[in-house]
Residue, then its C-alpha position, 0 to 999 in steps of 0.5 A: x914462636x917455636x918456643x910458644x907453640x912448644x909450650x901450647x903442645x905441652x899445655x894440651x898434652x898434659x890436660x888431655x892425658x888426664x882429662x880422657x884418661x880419667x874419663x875412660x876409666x870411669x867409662x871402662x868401670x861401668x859408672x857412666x852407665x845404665x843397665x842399657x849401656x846408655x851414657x847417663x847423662x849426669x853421671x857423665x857430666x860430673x866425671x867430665x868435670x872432675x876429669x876436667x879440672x884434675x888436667x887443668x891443675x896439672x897443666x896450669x904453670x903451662x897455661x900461665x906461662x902460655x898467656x903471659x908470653x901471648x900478651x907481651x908485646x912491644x911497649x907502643x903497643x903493650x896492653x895489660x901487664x907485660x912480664x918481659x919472658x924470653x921462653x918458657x924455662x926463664x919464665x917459670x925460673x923467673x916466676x918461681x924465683x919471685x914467688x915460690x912454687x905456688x907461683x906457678x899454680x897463680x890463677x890454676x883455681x880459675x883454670x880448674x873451674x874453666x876446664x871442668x865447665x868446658x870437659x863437662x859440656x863438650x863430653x857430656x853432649x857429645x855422648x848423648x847426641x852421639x848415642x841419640x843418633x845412632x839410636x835413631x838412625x840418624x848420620x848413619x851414611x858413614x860409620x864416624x857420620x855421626x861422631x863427626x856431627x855430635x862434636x860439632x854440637x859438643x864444640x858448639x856447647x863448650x863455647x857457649x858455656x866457656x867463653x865467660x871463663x875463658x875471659x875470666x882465666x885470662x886477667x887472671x894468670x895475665x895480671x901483675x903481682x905483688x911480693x907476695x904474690x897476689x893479684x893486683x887488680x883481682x883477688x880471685x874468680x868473684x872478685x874479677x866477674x864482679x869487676x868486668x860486671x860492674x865495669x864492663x857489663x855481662x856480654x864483656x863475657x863474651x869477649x871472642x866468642x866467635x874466634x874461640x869457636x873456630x879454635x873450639x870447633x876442630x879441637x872438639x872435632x877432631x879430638x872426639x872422633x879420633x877418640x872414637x876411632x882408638x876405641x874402636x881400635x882397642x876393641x878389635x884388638x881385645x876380640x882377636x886377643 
């Protein structure tokens, strides 16, 4: 359990410090901005994405260790391939041995378009609702009201648009491989919404959507207004500077 939680931290980590961090770059040079210092919309949602999937290229040997430690169980109750790990570090010793360093990145094509989808929804609205409100008066009762409420919408749009590949990432780092290292059941992304489609039907998609907004929904939140928060902390800091 010790060992999961160590991996799960990790994995976070390493996705957010390049996901924000690219972001704010941006952010800072002025391109997710009009000459009103208004979020442009697309201009944010483009960087979110790239932002997005350079964390998840980075962070993807955790994510794959990750999930194939949740899905191992006892063999009475065993569903999907079981990949018998006792940690992280003989898992990816253990991966790397059988299928070389690229086998640590198996399924990181998936993780990438999952988290730009998912960095794009959750930051582009959370900017534009945010903004909006402010501009509007609206949540004006506390200084982080409004923050608070635009990650609720951000959390709420990130879920609806990344539960499908949240489905998809998971068969895909969780099934088995071959020598050479190459899925048995899917080939890739189209391969397995092509087969869950024709197997299972599109709302299969949507497998956890409930669950994975209540994971969603503080992550967004308290993500969000934190970063508000250091920002905001920054600024004072470079005035009194």
């Amino acid at each position: 359990m010790i060992r999961f939680k160590v991996i799960l931290i990790h994995s976070i980590k390493t996705t957010l410090i390049f996901r924000l961090g690219i972001y704010q770059q941006a952010d800072n040079q002025g391109f997710l901005r009009d000459e009103k210092n208004n979020t442009k919309f697309t201009n944010s949602l483009v960087m979110g994405a790239f932002a997005g999937m350079v964390g998840a290229f980075f962070g993807s040997p955790l994510q794959l260790v990750k999930t194939q430690l949740m899905s191992y169980s006892s063999e009475k109750i065993a569903v999907g391939t079981q990949h018998a790990h006792t940690g992280m570090t003989y898992a990816m010793s253990k991966i790397y041995k059988k299928n070389g360093l690229g086998g640590l990145w198996r399924g990181a094509h998936g993780m990438m378009l999952r988290n730009s989808i998912g960095s794009a929804t959750q930051i582009a609205s959370y900017a534009v609702c945010k903004e909006w409100m402010d501009d509007n008066d609206m949540f004006q009762q506390s200084k982080y009201l409004s923050a608070f409420v635009a990650s609720n919408i951000g959390a709420v749009v990130k879920t609806i648009s990344l539960t499908p590949m949240d489905v998809i990432m998971t068969r895909l780092y969780n099934q088995a491989v071959d020598v050479n290292g190459q899925g048995l059941l899917y080939s890739g992304i189209v391969d397995c919404a092509k087969k869950i489609t024709k197997t299972e039907g599109l709302l299969a998609f949507y497998k956890g959507m409930g669950p994975s907004y209540l994971r969603q929904a503080p992550h967004t939140v308290l993500l969000l207004v934190f970063w508000d928060m250091l920002k905001d902390v920054q600024k004072s800091f470079e005035e009194k500077a």
